[in-house]
PDB file of N, CA, C and O in Angstrom:
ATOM      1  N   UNK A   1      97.116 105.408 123.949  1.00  0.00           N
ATOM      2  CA  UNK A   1      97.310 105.699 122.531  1.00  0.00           C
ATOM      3  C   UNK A   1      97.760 104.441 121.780  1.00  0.00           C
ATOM      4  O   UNK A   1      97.313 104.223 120.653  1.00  0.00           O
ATOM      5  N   UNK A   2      98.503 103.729 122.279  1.00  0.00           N
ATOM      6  CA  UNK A   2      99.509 102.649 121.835  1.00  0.00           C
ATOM      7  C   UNK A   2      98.290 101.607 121.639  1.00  0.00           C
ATOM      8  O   UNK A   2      98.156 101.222 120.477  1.00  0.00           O
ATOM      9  N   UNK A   3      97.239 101.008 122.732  1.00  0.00           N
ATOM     10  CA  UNK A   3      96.375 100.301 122.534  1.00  0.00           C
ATOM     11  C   UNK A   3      95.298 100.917 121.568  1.00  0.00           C
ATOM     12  O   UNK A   3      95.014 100.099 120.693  1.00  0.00           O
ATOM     13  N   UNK A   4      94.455 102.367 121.422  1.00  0.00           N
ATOM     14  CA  UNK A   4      93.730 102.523 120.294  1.00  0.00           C
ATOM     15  C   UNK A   4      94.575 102.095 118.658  1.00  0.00           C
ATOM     16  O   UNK A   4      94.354 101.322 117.726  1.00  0.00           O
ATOM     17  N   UNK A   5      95.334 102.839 118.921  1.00  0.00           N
ATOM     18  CA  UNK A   5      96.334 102.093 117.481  1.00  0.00           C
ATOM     19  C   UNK A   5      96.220 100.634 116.977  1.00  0.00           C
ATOM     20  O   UNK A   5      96.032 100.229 115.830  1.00  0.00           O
ATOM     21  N   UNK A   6      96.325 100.185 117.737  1.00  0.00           N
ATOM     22  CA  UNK A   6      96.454  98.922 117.940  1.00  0.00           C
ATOM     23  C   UNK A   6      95.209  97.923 117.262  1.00  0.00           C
ATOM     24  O   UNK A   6      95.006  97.270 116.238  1.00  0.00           O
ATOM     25  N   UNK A   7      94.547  98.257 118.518  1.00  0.00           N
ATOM     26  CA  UNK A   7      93.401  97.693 117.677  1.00  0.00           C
ATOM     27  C   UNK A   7      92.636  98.675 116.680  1.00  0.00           C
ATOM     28  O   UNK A   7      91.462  98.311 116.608  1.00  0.00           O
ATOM     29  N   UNK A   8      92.882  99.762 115.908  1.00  0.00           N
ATOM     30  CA  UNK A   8      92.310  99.959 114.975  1.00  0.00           C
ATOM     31  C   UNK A   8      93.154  99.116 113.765  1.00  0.00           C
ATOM     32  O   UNK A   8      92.598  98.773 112.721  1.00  0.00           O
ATOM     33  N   UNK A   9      94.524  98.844 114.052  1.00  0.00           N
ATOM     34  CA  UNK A   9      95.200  97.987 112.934  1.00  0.00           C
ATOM     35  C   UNK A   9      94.826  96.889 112.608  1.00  0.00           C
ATOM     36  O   UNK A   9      94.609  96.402 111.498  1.00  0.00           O
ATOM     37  N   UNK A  10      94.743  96.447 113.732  1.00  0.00           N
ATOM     38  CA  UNK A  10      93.587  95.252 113.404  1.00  0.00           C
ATOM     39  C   UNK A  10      92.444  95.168 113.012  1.00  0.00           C
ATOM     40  O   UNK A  10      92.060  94.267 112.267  1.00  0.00           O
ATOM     41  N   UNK A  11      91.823  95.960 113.387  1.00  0.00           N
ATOM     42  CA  UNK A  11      90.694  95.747 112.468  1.00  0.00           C
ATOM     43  C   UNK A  11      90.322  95.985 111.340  1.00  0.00           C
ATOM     44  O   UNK A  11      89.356  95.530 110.728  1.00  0.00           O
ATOM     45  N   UNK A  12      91.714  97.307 110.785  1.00  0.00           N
ATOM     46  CA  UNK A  12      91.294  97.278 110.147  1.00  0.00           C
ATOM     47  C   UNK A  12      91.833  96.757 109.064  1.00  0.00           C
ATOM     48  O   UNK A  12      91.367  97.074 107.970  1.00  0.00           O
ATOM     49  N   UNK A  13      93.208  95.616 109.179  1.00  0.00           N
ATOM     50  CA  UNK A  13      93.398  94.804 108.538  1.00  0.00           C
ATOM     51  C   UNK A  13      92.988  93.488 108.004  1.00  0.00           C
ATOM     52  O   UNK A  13      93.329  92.844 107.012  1.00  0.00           O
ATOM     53  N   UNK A  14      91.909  93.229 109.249  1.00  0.00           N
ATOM     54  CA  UNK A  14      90.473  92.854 109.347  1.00  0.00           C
ATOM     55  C   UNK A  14      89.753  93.042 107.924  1.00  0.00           C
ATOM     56  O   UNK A  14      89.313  92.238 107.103  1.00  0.00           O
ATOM     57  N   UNK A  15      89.819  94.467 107.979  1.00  0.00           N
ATOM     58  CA  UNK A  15      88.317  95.061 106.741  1.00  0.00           C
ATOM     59  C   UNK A  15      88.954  95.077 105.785  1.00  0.00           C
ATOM     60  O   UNK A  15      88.267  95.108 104.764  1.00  0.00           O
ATOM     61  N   UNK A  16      90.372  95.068 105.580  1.00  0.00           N
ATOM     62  CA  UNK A  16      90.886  95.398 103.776  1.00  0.00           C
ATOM     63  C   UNK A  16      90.771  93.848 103.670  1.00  0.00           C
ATOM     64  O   UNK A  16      90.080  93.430 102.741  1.00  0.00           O
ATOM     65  N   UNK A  17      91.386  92.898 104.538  1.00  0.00           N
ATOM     66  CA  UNK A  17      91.371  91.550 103.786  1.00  0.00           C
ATOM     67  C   UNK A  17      90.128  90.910 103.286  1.00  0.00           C
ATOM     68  O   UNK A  17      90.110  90.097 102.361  1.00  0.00           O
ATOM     69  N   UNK A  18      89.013  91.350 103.997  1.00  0.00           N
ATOM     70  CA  UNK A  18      87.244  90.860 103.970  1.00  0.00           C
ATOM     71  C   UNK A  18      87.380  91.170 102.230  1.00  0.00           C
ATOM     72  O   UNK A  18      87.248  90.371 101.302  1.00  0.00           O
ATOM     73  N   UNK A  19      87.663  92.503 102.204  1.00  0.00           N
ATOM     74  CA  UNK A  19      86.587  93.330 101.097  1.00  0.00           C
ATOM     75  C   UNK A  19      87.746  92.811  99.639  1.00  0.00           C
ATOM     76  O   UNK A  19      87.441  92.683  98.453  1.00  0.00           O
ATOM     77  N   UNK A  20      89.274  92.578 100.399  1.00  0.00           N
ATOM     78  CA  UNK A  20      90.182  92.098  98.864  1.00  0.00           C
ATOM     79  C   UNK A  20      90.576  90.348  99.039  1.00  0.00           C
ATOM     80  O   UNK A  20      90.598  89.555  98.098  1.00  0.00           O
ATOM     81  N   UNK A  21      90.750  90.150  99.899  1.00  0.00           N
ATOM     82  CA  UNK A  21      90.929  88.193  99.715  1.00  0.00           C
ATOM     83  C   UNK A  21      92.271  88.138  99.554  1.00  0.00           C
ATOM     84  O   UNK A  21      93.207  88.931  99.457  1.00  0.00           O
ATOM     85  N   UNK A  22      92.109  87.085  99.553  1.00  0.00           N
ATOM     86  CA  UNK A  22      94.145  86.883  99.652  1.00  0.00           C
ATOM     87  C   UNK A  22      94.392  86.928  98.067  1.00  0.00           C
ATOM     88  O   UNK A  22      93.499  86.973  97.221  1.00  0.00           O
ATOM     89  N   UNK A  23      95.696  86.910  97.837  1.00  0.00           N
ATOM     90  CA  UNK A  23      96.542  86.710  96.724  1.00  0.00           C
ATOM     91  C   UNK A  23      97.187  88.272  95.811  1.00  0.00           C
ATOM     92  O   UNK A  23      98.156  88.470  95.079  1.00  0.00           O
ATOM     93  N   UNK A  24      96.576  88.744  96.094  1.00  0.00           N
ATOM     94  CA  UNK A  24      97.330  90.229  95.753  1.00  0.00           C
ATOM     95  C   UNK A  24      98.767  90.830  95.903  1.00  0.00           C
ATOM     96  O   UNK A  24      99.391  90.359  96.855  1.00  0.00           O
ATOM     97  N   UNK A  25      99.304  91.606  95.293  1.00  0.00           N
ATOM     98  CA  UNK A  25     100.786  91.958  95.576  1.00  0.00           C
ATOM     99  C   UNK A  25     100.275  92.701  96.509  1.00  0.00           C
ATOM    100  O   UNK A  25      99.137  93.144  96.666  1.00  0.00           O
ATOM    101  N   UNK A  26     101.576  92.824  97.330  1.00  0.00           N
ATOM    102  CA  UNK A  26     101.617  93.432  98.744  1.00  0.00           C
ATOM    103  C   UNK A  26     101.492  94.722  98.921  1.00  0.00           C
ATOM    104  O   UNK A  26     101.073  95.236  99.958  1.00  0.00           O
ATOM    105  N   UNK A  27     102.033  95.633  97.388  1.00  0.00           N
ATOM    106  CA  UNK A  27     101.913  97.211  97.310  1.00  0.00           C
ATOM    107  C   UNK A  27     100.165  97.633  97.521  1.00  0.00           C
ATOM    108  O   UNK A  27      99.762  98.593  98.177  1.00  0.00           O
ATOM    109  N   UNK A  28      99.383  96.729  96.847  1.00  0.00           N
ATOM    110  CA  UNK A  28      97.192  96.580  96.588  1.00  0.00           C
ATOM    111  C   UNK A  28      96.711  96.637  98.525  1.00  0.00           C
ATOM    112  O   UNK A  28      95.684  97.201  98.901  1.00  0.00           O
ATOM    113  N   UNK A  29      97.820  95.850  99.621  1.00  0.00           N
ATOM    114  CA  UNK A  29      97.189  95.854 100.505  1.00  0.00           C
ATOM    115  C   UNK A  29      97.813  96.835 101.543  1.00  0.00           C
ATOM    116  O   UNK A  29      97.114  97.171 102.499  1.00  0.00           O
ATOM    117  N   UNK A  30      99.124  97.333 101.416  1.00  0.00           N
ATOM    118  CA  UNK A  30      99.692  98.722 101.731  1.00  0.00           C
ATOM    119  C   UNK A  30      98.804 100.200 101.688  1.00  0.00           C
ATOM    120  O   UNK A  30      98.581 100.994 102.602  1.00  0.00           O
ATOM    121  N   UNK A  31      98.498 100.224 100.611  1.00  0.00           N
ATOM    122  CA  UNK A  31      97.757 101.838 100.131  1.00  0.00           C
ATOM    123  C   UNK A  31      96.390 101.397 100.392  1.00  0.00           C
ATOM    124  O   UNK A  31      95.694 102.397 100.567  1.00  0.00           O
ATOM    125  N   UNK A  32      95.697 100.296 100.494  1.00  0.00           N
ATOM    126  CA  UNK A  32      94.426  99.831 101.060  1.00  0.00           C
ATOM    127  C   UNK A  32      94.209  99.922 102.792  1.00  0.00           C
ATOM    128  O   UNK A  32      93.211 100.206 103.453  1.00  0.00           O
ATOM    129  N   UNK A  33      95.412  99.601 103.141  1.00  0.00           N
ATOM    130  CA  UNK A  33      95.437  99.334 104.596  1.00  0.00           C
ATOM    131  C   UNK A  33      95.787 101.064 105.200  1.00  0.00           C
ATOM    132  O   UNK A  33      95.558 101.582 106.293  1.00  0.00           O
ATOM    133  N   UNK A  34      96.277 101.479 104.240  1.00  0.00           N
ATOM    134  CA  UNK A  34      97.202 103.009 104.731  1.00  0.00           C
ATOM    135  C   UNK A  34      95.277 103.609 104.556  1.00  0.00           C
ATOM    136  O   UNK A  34      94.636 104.010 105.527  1.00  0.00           O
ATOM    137  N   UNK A  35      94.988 103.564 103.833  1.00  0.00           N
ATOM    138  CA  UNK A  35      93.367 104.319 103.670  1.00  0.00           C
ATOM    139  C   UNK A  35      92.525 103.908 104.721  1.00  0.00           C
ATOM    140  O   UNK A  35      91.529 104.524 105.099  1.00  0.00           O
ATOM    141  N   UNK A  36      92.718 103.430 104.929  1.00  0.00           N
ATOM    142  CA  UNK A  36      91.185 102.585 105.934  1.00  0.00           C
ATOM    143  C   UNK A  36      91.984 103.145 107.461  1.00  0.00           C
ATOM    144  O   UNK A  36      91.337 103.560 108.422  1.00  0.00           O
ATOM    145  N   UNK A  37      93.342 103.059 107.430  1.00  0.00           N
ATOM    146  CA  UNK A  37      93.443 103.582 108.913  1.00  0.00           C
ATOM    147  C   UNK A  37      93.374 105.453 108.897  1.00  0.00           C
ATOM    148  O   UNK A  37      92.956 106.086 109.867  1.00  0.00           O
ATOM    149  N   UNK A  38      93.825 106.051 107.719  1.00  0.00           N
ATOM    150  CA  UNK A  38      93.982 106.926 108.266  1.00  0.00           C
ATOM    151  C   UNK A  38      92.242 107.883 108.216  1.00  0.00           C
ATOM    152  O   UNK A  38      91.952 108.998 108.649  1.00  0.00           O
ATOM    153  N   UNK A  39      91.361 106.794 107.465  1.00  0.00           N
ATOM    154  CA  UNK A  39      89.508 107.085 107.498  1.00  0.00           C
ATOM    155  C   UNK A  39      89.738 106.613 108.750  1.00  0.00           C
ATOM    156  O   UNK A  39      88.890 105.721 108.779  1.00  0.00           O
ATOM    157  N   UNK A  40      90.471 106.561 110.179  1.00  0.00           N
ATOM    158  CA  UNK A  40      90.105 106.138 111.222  1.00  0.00           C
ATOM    159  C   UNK A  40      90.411 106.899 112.255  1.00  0.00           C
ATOM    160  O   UNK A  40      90.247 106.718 113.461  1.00  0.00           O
ATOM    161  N   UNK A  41      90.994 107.996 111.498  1.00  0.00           N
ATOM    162  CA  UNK A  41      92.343 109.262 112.288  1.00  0.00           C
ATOM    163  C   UNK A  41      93.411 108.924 112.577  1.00  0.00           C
ATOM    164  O   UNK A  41      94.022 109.800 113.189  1.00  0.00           O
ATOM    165  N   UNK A  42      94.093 107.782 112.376  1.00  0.00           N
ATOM    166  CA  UNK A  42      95.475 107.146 112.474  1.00  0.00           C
ATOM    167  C   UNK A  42      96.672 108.388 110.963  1.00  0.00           C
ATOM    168  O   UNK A  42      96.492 108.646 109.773  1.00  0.00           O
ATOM    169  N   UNK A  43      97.669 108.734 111.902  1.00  0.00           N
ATOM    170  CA  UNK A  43      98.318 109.221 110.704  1.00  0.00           C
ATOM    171  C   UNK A  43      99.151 107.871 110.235  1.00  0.00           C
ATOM    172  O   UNK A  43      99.350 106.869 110.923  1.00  0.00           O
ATOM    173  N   UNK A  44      99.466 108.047 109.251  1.00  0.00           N
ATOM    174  CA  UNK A  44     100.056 107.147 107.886  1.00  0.00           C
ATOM    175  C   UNK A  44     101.014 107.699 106.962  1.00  0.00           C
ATOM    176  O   UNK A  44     100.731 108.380 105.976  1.00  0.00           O
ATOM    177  N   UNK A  45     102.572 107.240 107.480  1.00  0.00           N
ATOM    178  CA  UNK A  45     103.538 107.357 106.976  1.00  0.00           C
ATOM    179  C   UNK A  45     103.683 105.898 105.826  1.00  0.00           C
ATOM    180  O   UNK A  45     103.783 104.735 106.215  1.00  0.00           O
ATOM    181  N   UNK A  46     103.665 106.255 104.668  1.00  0.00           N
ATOM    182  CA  UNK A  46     104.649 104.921 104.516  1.00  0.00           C
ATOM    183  C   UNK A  46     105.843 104.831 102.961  1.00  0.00           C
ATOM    184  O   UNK A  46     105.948 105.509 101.940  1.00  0.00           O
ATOM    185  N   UNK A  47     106.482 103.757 103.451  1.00  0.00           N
ATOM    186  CA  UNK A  47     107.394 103.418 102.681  1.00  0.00           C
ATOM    187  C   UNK A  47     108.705 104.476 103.709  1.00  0.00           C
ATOM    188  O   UNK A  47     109.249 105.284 102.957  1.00  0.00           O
ATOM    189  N   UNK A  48     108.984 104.524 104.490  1.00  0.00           N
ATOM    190  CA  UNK A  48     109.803 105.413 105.648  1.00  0.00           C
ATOM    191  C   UNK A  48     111.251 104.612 105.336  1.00  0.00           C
ATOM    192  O   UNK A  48     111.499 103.406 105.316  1.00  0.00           O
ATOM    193  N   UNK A  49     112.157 105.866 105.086  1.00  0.00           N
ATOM    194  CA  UNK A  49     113.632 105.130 105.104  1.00  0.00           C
ATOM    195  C   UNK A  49     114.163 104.741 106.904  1.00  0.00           C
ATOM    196  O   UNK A  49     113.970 105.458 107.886  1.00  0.00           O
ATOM    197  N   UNK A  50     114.760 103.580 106.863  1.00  0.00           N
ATOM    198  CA  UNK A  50     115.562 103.463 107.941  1.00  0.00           C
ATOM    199  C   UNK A  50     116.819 102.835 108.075  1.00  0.00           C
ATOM    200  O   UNK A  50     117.092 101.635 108.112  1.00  0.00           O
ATOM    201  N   UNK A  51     117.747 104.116 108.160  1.00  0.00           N
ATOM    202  CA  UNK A  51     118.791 103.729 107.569  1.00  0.00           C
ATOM    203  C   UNK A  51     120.001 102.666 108.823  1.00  0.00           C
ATOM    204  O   UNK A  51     119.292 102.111 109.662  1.00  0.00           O
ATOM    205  N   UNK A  52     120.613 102.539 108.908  1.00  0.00           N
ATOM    206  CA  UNK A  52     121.878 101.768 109.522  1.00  0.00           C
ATOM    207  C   UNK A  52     122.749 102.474 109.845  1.00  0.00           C
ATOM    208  O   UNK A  52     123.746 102.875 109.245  1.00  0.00           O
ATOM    209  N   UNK A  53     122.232 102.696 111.184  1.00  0.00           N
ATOM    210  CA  UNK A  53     123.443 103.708 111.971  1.00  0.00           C
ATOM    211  C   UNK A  53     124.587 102.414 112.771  1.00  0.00           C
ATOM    212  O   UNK A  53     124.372 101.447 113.503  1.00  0.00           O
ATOM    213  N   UNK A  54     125.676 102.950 112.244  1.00  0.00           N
ATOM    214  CA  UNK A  54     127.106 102.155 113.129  1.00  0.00           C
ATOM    215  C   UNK A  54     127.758 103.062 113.233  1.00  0.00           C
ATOM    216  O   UNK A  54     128.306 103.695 112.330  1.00  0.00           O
ATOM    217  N   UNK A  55     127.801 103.374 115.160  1.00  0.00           N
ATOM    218  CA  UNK A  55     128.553 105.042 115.427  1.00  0.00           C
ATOM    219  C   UNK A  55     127.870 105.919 114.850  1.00  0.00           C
ATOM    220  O   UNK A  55     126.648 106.052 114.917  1.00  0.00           O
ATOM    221  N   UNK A  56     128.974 106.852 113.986  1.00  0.00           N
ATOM    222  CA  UNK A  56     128.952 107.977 113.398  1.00  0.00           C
ATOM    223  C   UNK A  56     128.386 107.958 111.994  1.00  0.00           C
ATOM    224  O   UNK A  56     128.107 108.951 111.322  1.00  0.00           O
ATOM    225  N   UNK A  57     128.228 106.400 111.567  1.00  0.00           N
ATOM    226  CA  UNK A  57     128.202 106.085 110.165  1.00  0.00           C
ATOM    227  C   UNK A  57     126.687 106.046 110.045  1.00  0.00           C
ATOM    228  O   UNK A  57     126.024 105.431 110.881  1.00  0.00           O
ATOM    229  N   UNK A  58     126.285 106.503 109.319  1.00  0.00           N
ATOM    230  CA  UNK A  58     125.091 106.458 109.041  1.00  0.00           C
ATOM    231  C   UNK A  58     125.235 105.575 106.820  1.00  0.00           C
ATOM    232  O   UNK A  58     125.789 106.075 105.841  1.00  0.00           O
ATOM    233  N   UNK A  59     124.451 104.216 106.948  1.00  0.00           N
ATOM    234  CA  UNK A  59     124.359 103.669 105.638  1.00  0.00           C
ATOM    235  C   UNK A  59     122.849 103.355 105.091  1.00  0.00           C
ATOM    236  O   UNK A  59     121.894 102.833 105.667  1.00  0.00           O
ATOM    237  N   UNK A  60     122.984 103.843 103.828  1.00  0.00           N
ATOM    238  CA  UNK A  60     121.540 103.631 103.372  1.00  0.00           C
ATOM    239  C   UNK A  60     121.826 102.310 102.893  1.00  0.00           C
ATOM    240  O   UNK A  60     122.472 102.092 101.869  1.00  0.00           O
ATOM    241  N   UNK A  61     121.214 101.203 103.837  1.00  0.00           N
ATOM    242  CA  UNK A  61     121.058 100.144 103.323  1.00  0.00           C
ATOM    243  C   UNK A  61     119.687  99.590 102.013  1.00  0.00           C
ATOM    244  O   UNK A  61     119.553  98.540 101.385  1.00  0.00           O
ATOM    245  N   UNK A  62     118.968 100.729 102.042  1.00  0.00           N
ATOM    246  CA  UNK A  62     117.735 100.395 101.058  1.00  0.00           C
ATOM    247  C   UNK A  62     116.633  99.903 102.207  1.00  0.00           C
ATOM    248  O   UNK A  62     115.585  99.607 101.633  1.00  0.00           O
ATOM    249  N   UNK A  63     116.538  99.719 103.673  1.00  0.00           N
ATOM    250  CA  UNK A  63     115.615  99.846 104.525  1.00  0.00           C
ATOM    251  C   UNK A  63     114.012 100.899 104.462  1.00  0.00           C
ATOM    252  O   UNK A  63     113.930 102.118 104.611  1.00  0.00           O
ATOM    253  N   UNK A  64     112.971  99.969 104.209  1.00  0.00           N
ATOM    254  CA  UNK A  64     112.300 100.977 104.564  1.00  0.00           C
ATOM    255  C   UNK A  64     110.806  99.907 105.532  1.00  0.00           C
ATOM    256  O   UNK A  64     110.452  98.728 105.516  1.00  0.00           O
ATOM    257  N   UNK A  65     110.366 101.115 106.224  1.00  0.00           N
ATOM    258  CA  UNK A  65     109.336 100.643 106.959  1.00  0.00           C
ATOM    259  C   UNK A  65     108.211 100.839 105.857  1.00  0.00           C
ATOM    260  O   UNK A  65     108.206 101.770 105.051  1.00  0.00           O
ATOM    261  N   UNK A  66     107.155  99.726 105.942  1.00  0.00           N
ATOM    262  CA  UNK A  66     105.634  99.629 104.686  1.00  0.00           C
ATOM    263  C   UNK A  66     105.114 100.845 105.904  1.00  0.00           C
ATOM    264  O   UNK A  66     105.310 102.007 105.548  1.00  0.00           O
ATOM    265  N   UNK A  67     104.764 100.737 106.666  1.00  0.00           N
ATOM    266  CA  UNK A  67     103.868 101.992 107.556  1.00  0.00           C
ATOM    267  C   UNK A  67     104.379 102.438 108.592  1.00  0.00           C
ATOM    268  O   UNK A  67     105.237 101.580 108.797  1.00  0.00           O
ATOM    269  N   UNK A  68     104.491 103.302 109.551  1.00  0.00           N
ATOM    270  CA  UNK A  68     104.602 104.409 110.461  1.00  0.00           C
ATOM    271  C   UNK A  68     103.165 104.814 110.886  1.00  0.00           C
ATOM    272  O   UNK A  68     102.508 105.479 110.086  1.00  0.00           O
ATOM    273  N   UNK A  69     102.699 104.516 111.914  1.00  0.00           N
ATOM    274  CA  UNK A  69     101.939 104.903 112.073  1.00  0.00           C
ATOM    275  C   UNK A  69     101.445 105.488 113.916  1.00  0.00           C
ATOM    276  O   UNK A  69     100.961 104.845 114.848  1.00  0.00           O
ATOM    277  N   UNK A  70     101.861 106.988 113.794  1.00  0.00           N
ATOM    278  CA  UNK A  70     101.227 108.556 114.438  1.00  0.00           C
ATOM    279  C   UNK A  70     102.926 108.125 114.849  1.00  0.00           C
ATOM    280  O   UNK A  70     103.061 107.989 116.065  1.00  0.00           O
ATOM    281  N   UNK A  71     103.849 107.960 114.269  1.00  0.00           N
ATOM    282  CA  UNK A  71     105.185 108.171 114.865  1.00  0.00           C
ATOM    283  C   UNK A  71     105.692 107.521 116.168  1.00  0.00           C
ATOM    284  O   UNK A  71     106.537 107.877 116.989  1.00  0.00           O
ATOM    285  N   UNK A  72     104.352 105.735 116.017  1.00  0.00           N
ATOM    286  CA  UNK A  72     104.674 105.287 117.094  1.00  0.00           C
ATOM    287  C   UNK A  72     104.692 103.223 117.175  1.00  0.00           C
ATOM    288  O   UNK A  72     105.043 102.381 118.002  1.00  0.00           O
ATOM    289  N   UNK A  73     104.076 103.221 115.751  1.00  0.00           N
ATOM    290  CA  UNK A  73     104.149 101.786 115.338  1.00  0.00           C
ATOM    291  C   UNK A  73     104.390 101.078 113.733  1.00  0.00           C
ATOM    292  O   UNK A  73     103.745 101.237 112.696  1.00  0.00           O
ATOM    293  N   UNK A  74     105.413 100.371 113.986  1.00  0.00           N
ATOM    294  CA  UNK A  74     105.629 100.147 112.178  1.00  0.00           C
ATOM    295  C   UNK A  74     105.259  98.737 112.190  1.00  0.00           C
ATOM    296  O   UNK A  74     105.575  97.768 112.880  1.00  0.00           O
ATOM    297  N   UNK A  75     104.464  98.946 111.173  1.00  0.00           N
ATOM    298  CA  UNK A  75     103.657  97.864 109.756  1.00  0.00           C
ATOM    299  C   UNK A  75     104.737  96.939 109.188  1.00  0.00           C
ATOM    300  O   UNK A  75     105.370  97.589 108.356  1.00  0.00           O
ATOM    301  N   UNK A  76     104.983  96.291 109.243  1.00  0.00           N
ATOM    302  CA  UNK A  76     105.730  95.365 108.198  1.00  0.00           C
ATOM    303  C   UNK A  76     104.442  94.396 107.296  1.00  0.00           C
ATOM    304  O   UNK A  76     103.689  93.672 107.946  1.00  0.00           O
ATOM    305  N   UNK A  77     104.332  94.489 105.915  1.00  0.00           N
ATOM    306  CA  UNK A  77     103.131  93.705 105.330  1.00  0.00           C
ATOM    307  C   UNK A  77     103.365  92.340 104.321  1.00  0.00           C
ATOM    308  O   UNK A  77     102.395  91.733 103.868  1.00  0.00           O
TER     309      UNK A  77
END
């Protein structure tokens, strides 16, 4: 599972950069990249809080993951 994931991210980060080129804000290649995987059957979480657990303390530091993806690999973009 971990390897199909895998390389569908790639590729298909592959196909959003072909079809948009560099220089874009990062939100244009997020919701581009979140589409193309989940046209691939990949589920697609994104913008995921993760907060800062110390002990018992749980702090919303303003953490979030750009993708989640099938609840087993995060995107940073």
């Amino acid at each position: 599972m971990l390897e199909r994931i895998g390389r569908e991210l790639v590729d298909s980060a592959i196909q959003v950069h072909r079809e948009l080129g560099p220089g874009l804000l990062e939100k244009a290649y997020e919701v581009c990249l979140a589409y193309e995987l989940e046209s691939r059957g990949i589920r697609v979480a994104r913008q995921v809080e993760l907060p800062v657990r110390y002990r018992q303390l749980k702090v919303d530091a303003g953490f979030r993951m750009d993708l989640l993806l099938n609840d087993l690999v995060v995107v940073e973009l």
